[in-house]
KEFI-779720 format. One record per atom (N, C-alpha, C): residue number from 0; residue in three letters; atom name; x, y, z. Coordinates in pm, 1 decimal, padded with zeros to 6 digits. Layout:
% KEFI-779720
k	r	a	X	Y	Z
NUM	ALA	CA	X	Y	Z
...
***
This chain:
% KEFI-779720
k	r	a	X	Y	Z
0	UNK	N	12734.1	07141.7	09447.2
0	UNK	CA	12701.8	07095.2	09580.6
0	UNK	C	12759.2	07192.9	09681.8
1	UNK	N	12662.2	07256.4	09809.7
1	UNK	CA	12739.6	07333.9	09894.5
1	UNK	C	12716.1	07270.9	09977.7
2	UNK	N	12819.1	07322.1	10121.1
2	UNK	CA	12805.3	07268.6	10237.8
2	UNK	C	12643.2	07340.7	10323.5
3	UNK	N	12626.2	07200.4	10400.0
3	UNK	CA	12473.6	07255.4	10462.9
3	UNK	C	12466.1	07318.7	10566.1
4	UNK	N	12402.7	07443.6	10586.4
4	UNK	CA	12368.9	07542.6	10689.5
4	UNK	C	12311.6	07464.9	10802.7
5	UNK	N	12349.7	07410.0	10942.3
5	UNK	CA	12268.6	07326.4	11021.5
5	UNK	C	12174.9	07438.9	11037.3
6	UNK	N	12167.3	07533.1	11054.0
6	UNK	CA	12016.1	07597.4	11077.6
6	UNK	C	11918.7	07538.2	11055.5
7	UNK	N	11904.6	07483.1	10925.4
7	UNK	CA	11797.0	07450.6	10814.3
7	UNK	C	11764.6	07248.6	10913.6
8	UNK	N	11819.7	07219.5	10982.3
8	UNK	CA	11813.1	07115.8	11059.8
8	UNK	C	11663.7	07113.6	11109.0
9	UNK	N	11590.8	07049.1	11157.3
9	UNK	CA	11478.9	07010.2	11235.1
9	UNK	C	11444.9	06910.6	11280.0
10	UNK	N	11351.3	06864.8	11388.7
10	UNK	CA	11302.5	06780.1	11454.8
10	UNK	C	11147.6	06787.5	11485.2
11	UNK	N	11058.7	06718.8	11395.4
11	UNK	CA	10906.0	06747.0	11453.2
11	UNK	C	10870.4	06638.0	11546.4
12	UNK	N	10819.1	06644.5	11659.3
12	UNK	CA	10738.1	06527.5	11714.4
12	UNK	C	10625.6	06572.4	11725.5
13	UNK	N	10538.8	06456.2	11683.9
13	UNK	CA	10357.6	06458.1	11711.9
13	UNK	C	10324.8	06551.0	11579.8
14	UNK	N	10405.7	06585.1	11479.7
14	UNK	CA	10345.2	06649.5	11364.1
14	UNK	C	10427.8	06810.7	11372.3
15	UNK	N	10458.5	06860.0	11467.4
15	UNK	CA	10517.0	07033.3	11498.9
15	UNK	C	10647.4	06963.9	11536.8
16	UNK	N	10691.2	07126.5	11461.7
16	UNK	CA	10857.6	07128.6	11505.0
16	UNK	C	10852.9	07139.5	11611.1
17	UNK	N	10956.0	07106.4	11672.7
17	UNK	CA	10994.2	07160.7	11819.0
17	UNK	C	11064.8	07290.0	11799.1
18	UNK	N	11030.7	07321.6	11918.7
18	UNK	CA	10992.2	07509.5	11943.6
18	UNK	C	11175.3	07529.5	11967.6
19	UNK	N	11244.0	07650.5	11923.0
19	UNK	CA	11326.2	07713.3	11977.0
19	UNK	C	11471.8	07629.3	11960.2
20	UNK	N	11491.9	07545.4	11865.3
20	UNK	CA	11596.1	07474.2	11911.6
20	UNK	C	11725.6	07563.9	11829.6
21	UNK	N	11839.4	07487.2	11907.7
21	UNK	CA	11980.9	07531.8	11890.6
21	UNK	C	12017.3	07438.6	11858.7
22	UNK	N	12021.9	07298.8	11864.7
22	UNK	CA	12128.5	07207.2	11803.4
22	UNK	C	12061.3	07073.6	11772.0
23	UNK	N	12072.2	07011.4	11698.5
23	UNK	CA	11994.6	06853.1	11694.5
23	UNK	C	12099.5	06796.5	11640.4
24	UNK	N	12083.3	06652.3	11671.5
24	UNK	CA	12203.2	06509.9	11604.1
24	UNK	C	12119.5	06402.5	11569.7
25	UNK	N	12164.5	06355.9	11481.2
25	UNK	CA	12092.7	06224.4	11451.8
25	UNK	C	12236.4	06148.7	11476.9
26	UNK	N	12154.7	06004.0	11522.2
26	UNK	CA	12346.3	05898.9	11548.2
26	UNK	C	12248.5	05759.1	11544.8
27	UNK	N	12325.2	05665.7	11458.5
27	UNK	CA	12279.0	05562.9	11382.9
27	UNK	C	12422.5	05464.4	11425.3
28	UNK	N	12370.1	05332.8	11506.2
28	UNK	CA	12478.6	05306.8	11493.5
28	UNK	C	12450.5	05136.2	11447.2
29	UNK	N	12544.7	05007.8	11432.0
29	UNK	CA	12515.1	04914.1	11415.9
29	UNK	C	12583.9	04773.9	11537.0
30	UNK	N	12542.1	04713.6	11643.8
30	UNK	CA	12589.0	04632.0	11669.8
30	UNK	C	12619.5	04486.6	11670.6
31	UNK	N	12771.9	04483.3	11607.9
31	UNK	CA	12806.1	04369.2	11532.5
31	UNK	C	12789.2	04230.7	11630.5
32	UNK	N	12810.0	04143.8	11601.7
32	UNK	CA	12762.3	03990.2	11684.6
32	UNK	C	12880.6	03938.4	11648.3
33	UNK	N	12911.2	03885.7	11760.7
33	UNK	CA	13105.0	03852.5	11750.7
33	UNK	C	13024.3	03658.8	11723.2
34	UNK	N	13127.2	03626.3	11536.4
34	UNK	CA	13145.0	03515.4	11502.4
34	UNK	C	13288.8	03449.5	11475.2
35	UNK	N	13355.0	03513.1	11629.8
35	UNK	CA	13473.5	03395.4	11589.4
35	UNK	C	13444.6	03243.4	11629.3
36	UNK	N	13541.4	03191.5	11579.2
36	UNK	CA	13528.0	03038.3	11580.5
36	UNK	C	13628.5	02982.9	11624.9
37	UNK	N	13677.0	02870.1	11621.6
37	UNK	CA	13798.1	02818.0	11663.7
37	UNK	C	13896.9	02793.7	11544.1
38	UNK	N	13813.3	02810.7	11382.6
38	UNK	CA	13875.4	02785.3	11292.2
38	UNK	C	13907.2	02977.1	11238.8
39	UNK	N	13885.2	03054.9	11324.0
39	UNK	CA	13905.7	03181.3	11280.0
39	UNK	C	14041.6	03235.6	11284.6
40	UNK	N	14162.5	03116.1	11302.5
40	UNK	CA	14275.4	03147.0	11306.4
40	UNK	C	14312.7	03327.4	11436.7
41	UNK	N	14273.3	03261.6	11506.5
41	UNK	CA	14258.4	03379.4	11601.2
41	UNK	C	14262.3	03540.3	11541.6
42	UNK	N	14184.1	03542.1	11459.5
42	UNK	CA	14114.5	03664.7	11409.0
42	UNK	C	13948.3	03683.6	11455.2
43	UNK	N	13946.6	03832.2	11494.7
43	UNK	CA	13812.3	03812.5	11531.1
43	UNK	C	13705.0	03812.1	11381.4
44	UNK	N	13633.1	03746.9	11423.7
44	UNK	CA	13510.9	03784.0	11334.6
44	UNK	C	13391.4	03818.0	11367.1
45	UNK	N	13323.9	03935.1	11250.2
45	UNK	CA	13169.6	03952.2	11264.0
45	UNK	C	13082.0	03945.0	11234.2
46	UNK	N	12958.1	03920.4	11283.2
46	UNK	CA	12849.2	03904.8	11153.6
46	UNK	C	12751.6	04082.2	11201.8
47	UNK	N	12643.9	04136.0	11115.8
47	UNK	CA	12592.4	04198.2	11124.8
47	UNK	C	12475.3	04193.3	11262.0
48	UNK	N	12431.1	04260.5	11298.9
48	UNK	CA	12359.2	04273.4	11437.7
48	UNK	C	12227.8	04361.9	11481.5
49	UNK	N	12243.7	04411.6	11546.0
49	UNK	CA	12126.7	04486.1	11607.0
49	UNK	C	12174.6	04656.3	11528.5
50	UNK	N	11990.8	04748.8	11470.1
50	UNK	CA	12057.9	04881.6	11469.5
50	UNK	C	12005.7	04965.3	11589.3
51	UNK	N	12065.3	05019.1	11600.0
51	UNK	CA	12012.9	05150.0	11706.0
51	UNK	C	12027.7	05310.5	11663.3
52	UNK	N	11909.3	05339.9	11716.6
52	UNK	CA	11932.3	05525.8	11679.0
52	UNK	C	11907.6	05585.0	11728.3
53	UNK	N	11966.3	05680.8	11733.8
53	UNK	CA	11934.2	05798.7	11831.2
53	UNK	C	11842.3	05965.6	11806.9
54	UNK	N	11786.1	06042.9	11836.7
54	UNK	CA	11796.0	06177.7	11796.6
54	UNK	C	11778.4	06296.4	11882.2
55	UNK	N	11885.6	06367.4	11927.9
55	UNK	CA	11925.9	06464.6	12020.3
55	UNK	C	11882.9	06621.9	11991.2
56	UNK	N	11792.2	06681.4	12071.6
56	UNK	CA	11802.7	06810.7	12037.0
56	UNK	C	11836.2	06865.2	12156.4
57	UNK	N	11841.6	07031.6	12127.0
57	UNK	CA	11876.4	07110.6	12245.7
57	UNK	C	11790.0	07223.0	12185.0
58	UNK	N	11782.2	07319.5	12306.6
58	UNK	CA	11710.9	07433.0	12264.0
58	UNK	C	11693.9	07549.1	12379.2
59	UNK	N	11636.5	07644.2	12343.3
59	UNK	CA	11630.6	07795.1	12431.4
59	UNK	C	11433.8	07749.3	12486.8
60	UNK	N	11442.6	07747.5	12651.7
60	UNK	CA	11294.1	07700.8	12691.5
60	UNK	C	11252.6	07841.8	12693.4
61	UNK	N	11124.8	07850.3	12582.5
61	UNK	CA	10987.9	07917.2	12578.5
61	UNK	C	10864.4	07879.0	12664.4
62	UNK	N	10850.3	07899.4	12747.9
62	UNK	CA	10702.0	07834.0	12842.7
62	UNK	C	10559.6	07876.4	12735.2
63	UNK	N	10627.2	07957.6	12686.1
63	UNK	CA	10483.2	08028.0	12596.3
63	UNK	C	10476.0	07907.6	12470.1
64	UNK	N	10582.3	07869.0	12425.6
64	UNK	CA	10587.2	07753.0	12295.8
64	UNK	C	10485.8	07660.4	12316.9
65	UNK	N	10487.2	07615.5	12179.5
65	UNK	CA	10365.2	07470.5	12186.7
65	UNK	C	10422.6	07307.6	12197.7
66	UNK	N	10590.6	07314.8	12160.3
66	UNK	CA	10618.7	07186.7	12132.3
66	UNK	C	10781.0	07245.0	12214.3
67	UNK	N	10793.4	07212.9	12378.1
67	UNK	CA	10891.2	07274.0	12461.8
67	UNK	C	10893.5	07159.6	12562.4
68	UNK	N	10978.5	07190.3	12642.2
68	UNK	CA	11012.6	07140.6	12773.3
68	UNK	C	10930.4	07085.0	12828.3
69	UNK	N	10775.9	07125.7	12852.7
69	UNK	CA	10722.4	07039.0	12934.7
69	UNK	C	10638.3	06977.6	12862.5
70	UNK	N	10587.8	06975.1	12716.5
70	UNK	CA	10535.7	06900.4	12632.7
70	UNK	C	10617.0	06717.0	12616.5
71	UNK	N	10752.0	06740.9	12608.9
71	UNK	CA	10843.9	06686.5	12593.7
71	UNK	C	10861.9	06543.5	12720.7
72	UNK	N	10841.0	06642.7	12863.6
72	UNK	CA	10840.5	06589.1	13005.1
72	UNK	C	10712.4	06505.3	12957.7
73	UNK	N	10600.8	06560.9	12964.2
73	UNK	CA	10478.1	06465.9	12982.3
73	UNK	C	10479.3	06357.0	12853.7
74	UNK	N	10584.4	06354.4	12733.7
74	UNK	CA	10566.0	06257.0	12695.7
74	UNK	C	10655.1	06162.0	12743.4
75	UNK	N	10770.3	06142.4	12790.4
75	UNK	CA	10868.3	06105.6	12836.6
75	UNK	C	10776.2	05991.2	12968.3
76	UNK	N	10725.1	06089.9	13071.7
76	UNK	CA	10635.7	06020.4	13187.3
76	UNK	C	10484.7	05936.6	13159.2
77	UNK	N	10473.3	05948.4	13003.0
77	UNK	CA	10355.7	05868.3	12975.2
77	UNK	C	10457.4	05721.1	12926.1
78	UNK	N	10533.7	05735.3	12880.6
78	UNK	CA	10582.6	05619.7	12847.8
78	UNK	C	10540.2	05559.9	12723.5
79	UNK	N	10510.9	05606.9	12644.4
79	UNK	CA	10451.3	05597.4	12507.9
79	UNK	C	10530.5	05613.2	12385.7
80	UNK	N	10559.8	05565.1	12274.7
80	UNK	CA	10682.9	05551.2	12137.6
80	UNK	C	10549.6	05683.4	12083.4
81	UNK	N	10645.5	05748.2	12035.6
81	UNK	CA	10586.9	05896.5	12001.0
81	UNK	C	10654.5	05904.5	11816.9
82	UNK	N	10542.8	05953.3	11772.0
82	UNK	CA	10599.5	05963.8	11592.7
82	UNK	C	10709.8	06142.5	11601.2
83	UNK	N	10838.6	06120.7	11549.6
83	UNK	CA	10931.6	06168.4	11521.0
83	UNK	C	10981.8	06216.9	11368.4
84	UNK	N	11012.1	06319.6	11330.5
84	UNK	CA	11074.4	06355.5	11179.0
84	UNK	C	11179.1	06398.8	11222.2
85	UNK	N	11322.2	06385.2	11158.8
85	UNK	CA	11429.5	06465.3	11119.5
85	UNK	C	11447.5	06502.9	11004.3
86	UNK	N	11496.0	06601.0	10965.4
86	UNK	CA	11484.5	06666.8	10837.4
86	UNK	C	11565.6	06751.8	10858.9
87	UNK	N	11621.9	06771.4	10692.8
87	UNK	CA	11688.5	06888.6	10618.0
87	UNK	C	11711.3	07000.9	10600.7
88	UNK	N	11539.7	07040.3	10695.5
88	UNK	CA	11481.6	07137.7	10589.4
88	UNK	C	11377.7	07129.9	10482.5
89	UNK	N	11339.1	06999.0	10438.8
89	UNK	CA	11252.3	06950.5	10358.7
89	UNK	C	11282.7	07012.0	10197.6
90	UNK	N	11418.0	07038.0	10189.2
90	UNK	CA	11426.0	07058.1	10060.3
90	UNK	C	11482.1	06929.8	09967.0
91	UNK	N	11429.0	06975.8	09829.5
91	UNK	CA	11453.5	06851.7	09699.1
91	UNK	C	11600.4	06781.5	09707.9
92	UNK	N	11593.2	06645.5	09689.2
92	UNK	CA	11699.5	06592.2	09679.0
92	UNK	C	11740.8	06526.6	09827.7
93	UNK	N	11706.8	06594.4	09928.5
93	UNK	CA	11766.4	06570.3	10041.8
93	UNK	C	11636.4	06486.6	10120.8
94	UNK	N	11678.7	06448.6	10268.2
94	UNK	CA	11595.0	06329.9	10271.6
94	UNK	C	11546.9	06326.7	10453.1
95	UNK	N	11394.0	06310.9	10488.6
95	UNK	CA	11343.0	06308.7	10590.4
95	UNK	C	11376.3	06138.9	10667.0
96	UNK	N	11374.1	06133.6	10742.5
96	UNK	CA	11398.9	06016.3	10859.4
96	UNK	C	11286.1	06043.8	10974.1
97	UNK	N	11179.1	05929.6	10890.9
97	UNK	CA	11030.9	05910.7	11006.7
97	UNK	C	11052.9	05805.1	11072.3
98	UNK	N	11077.6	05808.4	11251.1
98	UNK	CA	11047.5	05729.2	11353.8
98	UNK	C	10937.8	05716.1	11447.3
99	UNK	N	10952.1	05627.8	11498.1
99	UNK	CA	10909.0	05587.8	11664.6
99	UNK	C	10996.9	05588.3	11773.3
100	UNK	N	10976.6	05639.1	11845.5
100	UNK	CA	11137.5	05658.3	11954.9
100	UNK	C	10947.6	05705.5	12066.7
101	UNK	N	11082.9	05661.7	12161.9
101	UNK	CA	11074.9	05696.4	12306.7
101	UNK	C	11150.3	05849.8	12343.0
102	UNK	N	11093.5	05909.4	12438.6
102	UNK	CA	11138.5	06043.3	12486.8
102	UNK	C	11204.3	05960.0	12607.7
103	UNK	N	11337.5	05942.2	12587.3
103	UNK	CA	11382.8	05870.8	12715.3
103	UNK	C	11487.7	05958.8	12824.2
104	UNK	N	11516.3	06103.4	12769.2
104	UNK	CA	11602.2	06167.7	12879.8
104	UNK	C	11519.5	06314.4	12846.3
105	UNK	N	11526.6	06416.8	12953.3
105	UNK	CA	11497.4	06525.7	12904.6
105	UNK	C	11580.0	06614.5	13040.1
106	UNK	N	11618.6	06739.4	13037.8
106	UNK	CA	11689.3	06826.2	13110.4
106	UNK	C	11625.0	07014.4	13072.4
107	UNK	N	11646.5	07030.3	13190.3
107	UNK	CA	11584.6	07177.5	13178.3
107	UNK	C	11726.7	07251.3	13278.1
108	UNK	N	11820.1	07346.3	13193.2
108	UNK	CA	11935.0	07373.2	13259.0
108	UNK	C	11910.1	07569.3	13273.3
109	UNK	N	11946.7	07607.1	13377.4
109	UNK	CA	11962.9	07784.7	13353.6
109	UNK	C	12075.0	07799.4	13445.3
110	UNK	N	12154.5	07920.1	13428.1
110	UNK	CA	12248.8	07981.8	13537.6
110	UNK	C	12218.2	08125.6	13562.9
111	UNK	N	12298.7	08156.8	13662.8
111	UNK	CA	12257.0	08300.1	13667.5
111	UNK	C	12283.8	08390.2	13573.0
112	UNK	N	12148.6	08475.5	13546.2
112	UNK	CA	12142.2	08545.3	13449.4
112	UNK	C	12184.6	08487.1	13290.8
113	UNK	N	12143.1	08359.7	13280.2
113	UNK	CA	12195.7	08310.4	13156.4
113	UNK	C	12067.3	08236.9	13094.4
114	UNK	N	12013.3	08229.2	12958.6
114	UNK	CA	11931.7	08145.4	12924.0
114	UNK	C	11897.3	08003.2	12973.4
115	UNK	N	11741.1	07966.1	12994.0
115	UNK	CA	11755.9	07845.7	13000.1
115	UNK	C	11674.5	07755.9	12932.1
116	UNK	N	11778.8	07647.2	12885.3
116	UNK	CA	11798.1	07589.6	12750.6
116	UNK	C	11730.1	07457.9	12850.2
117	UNK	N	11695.1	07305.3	12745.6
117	UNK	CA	11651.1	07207.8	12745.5
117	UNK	C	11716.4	07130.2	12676.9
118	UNK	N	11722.0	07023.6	12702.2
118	UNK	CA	11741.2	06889.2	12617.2
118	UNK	C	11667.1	06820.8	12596.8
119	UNK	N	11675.2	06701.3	12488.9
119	UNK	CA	11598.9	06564.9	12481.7
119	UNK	C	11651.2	06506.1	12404.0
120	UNK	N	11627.2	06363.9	12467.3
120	UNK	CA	11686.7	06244.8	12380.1
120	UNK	C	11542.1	06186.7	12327.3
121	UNK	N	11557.0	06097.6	12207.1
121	UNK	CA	11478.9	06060.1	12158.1
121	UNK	C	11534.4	05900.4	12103.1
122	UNK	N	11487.8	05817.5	12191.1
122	UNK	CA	11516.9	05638.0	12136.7
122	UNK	C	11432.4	05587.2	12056.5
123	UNK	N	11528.5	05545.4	11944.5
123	UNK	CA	11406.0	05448.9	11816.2
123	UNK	C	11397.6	05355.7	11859.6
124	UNK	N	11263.7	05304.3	11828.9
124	UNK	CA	11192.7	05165.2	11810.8
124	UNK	C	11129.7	05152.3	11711.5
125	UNK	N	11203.2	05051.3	11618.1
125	UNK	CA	11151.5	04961.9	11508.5
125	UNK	C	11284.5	05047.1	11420.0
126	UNK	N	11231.5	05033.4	11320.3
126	UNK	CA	11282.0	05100.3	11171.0
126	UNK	C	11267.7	05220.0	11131.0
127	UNK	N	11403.5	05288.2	11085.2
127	UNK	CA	11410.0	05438.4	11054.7
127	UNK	C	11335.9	05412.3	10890.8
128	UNK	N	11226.4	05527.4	10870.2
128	UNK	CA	11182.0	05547.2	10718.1
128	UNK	C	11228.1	05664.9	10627.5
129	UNK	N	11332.6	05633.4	10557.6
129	UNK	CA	11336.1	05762.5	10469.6
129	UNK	C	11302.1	05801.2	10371.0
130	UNK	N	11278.0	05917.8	10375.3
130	UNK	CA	11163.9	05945.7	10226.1
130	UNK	C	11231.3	06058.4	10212.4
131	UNK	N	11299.8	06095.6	10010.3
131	UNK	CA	11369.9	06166.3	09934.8
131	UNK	C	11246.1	06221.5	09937.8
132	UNK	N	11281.7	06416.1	09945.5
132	UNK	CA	11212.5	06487.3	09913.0
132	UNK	C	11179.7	06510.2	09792.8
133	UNK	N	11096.5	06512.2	09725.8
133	UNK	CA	11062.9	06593.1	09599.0
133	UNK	C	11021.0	06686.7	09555.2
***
């Protein structure tokens, strides 16, 4: 087993990678539902709850790219749950995560004389699907 090169990281929406990126996150989290009681001997308790997920990229803006900054904007302003992949790399053993998310933040940043990079957030709706590569 070696450690994984994030290079090999990706994010497709609408079927294409997104163009140019530098960093992506996936963040999965779970919120618990508070079941204390009065017999809980003043300990809290929890039961299981709501999931939520997230998936973050960043990247270097290409205007010439096909899947960039303002592809990203106009889905964000349509307001529409857009099909999402995260992936590995798509190699054996390791494992893709197919959503529905919302394009709910996006940023277009430059300084002087310095690249300018983009963001996007990406909010799930419904259920993350993972499928082991083979």
């Amino acid at each position: 087993m070696g450690i994984k090169n994030g290079t090999a990281l990706k994010v497709s929406y609408a079927g294409a990678v997104v163009d140019d990126l530098t960093s992506v996150s996936y963040s999965g989290s779970m919120e618990p539902r508070d079941a204390t009681t009065k017999d809980s001997a003043a300990n809290r308790e929890l039961d299981s709850g709501k999931l939520s997920t997230s998936i973050t990229a960043e990247g270097l803006y290409d205007p010439g790219s096909t899947t960039n900054f303002d592809v990203l904007e106009s889905a964000r302003v349509a307001r529409a749950a857009v099909a999402v992949v995260y992936n590995s790399g798509a190699v054996a053993t390791e494992y893709t995560y197919s959503v529905s998310a919302f394009v709910t933040q996006v940023s277009l940043t430059g300084g002087v004389e310095d690249n300018v990079t983009y963001s996007v957030t990406f909010e799930v709706t419904g259920a993350v699907t993972p499928a082991l590569v083979t």
